[in-house]
C-alpha positions in Angstrom: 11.2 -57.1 21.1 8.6 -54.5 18.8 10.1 -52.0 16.8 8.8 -49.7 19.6 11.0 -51.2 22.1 13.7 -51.0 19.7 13.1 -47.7 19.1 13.1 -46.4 22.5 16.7 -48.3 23.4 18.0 -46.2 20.3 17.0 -42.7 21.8 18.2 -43.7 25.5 21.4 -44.8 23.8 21.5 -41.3 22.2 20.7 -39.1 24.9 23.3 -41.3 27.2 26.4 -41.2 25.0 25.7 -37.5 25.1 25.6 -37.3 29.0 28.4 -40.0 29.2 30.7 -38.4 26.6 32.6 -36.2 29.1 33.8 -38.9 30.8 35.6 -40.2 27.7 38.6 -39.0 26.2 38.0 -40.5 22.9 35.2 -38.7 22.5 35.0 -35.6 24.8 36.0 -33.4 22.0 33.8 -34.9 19.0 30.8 -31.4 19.0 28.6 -33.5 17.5 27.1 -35.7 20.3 25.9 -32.3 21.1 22.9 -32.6 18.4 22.4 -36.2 20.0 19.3 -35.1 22.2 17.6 -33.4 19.7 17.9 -35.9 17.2 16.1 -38.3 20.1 13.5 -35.6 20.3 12.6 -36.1 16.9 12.5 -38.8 17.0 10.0 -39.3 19.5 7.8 -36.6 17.7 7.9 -38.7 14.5 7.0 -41.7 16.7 3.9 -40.1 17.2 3.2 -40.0 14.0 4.0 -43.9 13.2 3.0 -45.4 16.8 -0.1 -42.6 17.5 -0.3 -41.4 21.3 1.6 -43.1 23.5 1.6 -41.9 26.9 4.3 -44.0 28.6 6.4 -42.0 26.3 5.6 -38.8 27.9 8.4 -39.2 31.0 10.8 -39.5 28.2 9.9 -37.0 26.2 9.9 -34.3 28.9 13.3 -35.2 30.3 15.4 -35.3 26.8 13.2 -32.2 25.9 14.9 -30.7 29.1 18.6 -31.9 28.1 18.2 -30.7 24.9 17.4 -27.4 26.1 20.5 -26.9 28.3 22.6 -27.9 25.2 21.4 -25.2 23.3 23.9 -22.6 24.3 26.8 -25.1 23.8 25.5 -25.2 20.5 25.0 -21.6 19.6 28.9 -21.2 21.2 29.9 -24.1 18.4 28.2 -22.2 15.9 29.8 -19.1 16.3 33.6 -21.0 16.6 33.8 -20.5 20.2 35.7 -23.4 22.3 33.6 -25.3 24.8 34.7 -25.4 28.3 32.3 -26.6 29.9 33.0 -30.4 29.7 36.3 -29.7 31.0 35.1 -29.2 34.8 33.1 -32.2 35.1 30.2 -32.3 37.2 29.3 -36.1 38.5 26.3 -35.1 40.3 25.0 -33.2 37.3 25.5 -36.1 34.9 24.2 -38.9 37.6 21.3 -37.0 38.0 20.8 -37.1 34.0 21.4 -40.4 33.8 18.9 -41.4 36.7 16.2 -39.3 35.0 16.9 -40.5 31.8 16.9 -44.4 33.0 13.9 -43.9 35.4 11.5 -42.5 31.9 13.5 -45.3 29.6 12.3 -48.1 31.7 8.5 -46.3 31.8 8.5 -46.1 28.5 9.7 -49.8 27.8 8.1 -51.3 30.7 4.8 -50.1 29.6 5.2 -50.7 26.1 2.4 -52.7 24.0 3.0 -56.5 24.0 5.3 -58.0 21.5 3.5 -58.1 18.2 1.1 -55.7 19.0 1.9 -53.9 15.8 2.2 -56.2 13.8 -1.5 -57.9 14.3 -4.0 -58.6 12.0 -5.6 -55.4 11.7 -9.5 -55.3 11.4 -10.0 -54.5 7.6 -13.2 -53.9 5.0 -13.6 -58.0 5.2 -14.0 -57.4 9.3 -15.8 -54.4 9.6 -18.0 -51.9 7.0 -18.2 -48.3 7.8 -21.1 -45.9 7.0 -21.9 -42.0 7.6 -25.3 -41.5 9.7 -26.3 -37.9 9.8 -29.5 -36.2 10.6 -30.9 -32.6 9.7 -28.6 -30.0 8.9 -26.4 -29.0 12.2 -27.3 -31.9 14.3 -24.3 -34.7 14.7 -22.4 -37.0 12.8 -21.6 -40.2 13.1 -19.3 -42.6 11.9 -20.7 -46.2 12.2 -19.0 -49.6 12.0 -20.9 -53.0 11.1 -19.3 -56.2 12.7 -21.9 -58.0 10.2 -22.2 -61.9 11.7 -21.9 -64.3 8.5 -24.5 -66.9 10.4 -27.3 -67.2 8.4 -29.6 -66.2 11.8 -27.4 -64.1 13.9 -27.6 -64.3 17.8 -28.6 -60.9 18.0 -28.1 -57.5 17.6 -25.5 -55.5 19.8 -25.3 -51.5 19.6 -21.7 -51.3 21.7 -21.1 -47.3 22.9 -17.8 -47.0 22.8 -15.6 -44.9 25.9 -15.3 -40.8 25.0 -11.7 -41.6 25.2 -10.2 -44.0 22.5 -13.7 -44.5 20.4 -14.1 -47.5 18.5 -10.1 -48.6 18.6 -10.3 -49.5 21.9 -13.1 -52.1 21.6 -12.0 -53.0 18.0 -11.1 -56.5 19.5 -14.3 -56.6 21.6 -16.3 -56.2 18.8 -14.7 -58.8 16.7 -14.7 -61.0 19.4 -18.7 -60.9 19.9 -18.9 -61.4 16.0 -17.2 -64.3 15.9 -19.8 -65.4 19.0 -22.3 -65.5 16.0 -23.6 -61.3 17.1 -24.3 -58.5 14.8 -22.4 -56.0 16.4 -22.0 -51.5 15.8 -20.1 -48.8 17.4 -19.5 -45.5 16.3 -17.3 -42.4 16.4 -18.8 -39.0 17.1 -16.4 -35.8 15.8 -16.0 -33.4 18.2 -16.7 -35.6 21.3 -14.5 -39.0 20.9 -10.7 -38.7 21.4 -10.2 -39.0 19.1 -12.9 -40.2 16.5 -12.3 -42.1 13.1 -13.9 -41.4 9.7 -14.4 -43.9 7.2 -11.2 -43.9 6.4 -9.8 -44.7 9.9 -8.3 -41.7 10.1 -7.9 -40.3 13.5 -10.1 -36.7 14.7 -9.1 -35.4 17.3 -11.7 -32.7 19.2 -10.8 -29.1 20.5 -8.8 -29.0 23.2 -11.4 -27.4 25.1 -13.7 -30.8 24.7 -10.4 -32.8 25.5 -9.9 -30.8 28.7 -13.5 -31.1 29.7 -13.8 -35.3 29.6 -10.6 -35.5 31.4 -12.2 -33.3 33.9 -15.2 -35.6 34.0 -13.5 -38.2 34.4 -10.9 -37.5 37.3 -13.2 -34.8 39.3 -16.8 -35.2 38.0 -18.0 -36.6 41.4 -16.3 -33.9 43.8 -15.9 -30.8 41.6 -18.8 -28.9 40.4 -17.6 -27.3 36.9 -16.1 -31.2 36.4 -19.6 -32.4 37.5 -21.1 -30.6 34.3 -19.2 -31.6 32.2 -20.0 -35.3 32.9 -23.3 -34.7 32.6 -22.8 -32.6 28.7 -21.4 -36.5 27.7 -23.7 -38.4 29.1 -26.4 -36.0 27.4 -24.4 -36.0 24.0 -24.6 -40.0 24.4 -28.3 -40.8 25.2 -28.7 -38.4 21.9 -26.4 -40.8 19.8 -28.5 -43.4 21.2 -31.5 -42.5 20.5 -30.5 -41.2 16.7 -29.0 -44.5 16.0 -31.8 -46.9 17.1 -34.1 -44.9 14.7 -31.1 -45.1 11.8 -29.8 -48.8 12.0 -31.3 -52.1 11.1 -31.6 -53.8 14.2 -32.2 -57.6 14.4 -35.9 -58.2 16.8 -33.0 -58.9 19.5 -31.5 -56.0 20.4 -28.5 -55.2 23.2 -27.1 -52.5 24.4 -22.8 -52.2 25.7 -22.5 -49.1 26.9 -19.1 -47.8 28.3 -18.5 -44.9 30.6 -20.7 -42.1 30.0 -22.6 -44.4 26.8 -23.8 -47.0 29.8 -25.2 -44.2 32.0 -27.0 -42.9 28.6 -28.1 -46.4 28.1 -29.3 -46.9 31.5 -32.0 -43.5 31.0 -32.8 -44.2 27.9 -34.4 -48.0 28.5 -36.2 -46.5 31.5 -37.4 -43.6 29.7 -38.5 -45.7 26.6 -39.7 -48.8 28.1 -41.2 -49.5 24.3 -38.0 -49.7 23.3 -36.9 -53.5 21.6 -33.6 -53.4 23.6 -33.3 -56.9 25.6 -30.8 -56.2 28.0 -28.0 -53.7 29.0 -24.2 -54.1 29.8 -23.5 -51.1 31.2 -19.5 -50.6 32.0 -18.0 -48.2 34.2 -20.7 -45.9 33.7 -22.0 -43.9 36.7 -25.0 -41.8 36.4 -23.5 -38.1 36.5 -26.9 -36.8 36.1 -28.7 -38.1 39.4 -26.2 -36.3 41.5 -27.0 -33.5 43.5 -24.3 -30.9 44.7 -24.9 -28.1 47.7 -27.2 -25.2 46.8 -25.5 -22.1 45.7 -27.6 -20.5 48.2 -29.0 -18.0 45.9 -25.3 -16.5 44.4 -25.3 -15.6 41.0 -22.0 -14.3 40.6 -18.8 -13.9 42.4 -16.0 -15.4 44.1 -17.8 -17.2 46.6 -19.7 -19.2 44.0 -16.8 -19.3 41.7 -15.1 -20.9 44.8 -18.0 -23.1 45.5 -18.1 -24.3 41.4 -14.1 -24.9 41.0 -13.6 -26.5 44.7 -13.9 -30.1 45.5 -17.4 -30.6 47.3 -18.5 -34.2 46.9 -22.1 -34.6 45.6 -24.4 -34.7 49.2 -27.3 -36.4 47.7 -28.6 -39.2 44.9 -31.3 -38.0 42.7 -34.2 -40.2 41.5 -32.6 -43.5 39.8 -34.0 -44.6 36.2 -36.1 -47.0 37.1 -34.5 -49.9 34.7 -37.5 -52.6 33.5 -34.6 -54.6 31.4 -31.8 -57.0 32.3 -29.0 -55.4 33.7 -25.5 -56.5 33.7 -22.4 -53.8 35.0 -18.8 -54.3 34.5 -17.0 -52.4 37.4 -13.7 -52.2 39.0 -12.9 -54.4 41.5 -12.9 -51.7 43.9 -16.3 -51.6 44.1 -16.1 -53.8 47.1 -15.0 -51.3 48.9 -17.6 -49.2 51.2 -15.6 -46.0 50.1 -16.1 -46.5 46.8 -19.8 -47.8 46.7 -20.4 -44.4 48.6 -18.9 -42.6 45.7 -18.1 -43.4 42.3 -20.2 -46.6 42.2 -23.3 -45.8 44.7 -25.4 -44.8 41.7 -24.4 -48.2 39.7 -25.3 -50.4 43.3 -28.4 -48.3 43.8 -30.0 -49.2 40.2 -28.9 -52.7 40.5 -30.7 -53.1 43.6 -34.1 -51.0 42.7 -33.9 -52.1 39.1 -37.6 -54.2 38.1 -36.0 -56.8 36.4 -32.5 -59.0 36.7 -29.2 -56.9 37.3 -25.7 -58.1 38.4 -22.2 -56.6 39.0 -19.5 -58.5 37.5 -16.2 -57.2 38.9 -12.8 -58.9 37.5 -10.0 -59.2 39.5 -7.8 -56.4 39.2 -10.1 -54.6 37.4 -9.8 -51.1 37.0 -12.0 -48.9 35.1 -10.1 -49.5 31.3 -9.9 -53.1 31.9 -13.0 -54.1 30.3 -11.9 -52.8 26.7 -8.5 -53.6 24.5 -6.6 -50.4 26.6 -4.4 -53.2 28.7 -3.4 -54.7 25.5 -2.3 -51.1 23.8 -2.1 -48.4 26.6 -0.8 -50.9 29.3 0.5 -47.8 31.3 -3.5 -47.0 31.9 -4.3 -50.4 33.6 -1.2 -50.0 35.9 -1.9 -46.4 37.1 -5.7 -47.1 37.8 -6.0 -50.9 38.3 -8.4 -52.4 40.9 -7.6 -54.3 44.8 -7.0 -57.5 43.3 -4.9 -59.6 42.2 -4.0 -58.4 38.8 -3.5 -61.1 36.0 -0.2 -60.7 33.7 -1.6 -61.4 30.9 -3.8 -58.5 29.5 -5.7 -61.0 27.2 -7.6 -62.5 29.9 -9.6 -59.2 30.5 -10.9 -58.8 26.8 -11.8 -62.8 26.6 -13.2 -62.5 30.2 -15.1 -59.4 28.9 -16.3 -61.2 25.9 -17.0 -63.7 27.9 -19.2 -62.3 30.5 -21.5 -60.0 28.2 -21.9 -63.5 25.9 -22.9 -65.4 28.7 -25.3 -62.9 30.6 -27.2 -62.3 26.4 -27.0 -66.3 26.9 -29.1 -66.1 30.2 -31.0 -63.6 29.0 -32.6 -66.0 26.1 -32.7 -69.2 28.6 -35.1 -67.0 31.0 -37.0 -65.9 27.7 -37.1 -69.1 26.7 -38.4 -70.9 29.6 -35.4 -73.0 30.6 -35.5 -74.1 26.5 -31.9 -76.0 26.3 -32.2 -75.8 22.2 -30.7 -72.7 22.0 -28.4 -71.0 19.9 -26.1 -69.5 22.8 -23.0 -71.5 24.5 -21.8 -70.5 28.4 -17.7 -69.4 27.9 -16.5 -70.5 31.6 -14.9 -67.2 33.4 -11.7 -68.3 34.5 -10.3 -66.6 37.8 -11.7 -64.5 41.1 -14.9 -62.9 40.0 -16.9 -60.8 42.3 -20.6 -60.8 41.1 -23.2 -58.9 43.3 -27.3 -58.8 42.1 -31.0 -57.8 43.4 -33.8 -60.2 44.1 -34.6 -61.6 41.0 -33.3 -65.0 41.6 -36.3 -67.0 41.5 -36.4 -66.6 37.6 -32.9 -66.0 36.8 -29.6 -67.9 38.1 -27.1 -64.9 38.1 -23.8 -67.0 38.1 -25.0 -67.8 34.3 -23.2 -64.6 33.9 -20.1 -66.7 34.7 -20.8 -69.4 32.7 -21.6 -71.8 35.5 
């Protein structure tokens, strides 16, 4: 059981002896359990503090803030040497209800916990990682840039990973040193004022406006039916492709060069190569990223200003038409949820992905784990485990979140791998290793079989 765990049992025990204490004489009397709650609402701001964000915390948190709140005048009567009454006329349908809200968010928060030991993992240090500050001309953005510096003496290759808006580099930490150890050069980066939150060399945490917050998570849940939300998805992807294109003129790149882009970074990744078909990059992994900017929403019909169109911005109205797709001249490999089987979905969240794998000028497969949902592909089942439940794919899900990051790892090692066997002419002398996927893998790809076996990508 993690200290986490441990601590959580402690502040239900709390709050519970409070809600229970009428019902015994022993104790009925004894003001004190009064300051119980709020004690347990410290504590679970000062958890915060140790543990960082945890959202299956949240249910907790807003029914002992609640308790606490109706205790209040109880207290303010103690204070001023009144007698308390109001345990005298017990109310069992008040206290079941507390204790039924109270258990429901205890066993959210426990049930959804980080795995045993999660805390208490080696954590990527100076020997792992280095850290450097990239910035260009005065007022343009900075950015905070880990090397995962392979010790081979000829490393595989070079792999620029674009980390998700939302959790930066910490929630591809184990990714990344996972493709080192494959024998790759890998860097991320964290970019204040977009990631949430972003870490400075010192791995201290930045955490954007709330403004910027609000504006992702818009993105995120609305961007393909909503407009405003639409725009904002499209502000990411823009502030993404520009990272992109700072940090390949900033970095020392081996000649081999691949791009992992997640959410808005793949869509970035996926313009830039067909807008810079120079450009040394390889091959793409592209990971949950739609292509915001190749939607088209209804005409406003010629409004410039009032309700109508503030109507027509704010209310759902799913895109009505695909733009022109990037036509992509590199290897392609995308990392969806397993929902993209599904004709509703490869209508709408995925039907730009499908459309550029299937017009792309050069090798591109879908690679869809079972269970998959749109986190899965990163280390958020391993420490936000709450995430993968709420949005996790058709399938089958496995139990243990450690087969998604190895099957992740696996698949963007193996499709580099095919990558260098097609380059190489079918050469068998090469540096690269297939890493079997285990389990029910959906894998989908264009016309470019004649050069290029596409189950590579599973290690078969």
């Amino acid at each position: 059981m993690s200290d986490l765990v441990l601590l959580i049992w402690l502040i239900i025990g709390l709050v519970g002896l409070e809600l229970l204490r009428p019902f015994f004489k022993s104790i009925r009397d004894v003001a004190g359990f009064l300051l119980f709650p709020l004690l347990a609402l410290l504590l679970i701001i000062v958890s915060a503090f140790v543990y960082g964000f945890r959202p299956e915390i949240i249910p907790l948190g807003i029914v002992i803030f609640f308790i606490a709140v109706f205790r209040i005048p109880m207290l303010i009567s103690l204070m001023q040497g009144l007698r308390i009454d109001e345990d005298r006329n017990l109310s069992l349908i008040r206290v079941s209800i507390g204790i039924l809200f109270l258990g429901l968010a205890g066993f959210i928060a426990i049930r959804f916990s980080p795995q045993e030991g999660f805390y208490t993992r080696p954590v990527s240090d100076a020997s792992t990682y280095e850290t450097m500050v990239l910035k260009g001309q005065s007022g343009s953005p900075e950015y905070f840039v880990r090397k995962y510096i392979s010790k081979e003496n000829e490393p595989k290759g070079t792999i620029l990973l674009i980390p998700p808006v939302n959790g930066s580099v910490e929630v591809v930490d184990t990714i990344c040193v996972a493709l080192k150890s494959r024998g790759f050069s890998v860097f991320t980066f964290s970019q204040p004022g977009i990631d949430i939150p972003a870490y400075d060399v010192l791995n201290k945490a930045i955490f954007p406006s709330i403004r910027n917050t609000g504006s992702y998570v818009l993105s995120f849940i609305a961007g393909l039916q909503v407009k405003a939300a639409h725009q904002y998805g499209i502000y990411f992807e823009k502030t993404r492709m520009e990272a992109l294109d700072f940090l390949l003129k900033n970095i020392e790149v081996a000649e081999k060069l691949y791009v992992v882009g997640y959410g808005a970074g793949g869509a970035a990744a996926l313009k830039y190569t067909a807008e810079h078909a120079e450009t040394n990059i390889a091959g793409i992994i592209n990971v949950e990223g739609p292509l915001y900017s190749v939607l088209e929403f209804p005409d406003s019909g010629g409004k410039t200003s009032g309700l109508s169109l503030l109507l027509e911005t704010l209310l759902p109205h799913p895109a009505v038409h695909i733009g022109t797709i990037p036509a992509v001249q590199k290897p392609l490999l995308i990392l969806a949820s397993d929902k993209i089987k599904r004709t509703d979905q490869r209508d709408s969240r995925y039907a730009t992905l499908v459309r550029t794998v299937h017009m792309a000028q050069a090798p591109a497969v879908i690679a869809a784990l079972t269970g998959a949902g749109p986190f899965d592909y990163s280390d958020v089942p391993m420490q936000y485990p709450v995430y993968s439940s709420l949005m996790g794919g058709d399938g089958n899900r496995v139990r243990n979140s450690g087969y998604y990051i190895d099957a992740t790892v696996a698949l963007i090692s193996n499709f580099i791998c095919s990558i260098e066997k097609r380059q190489s002419m079918g050469n068998t002398e090469l540096s690269c290793s297939s890493i079997p996927v285990s389990g029910d893998v959906y894998i989908e790809y264009n016309d470019f079989t004649k050069s290029y076996n596409p189950r590579e990508v599973l290690g078969k």
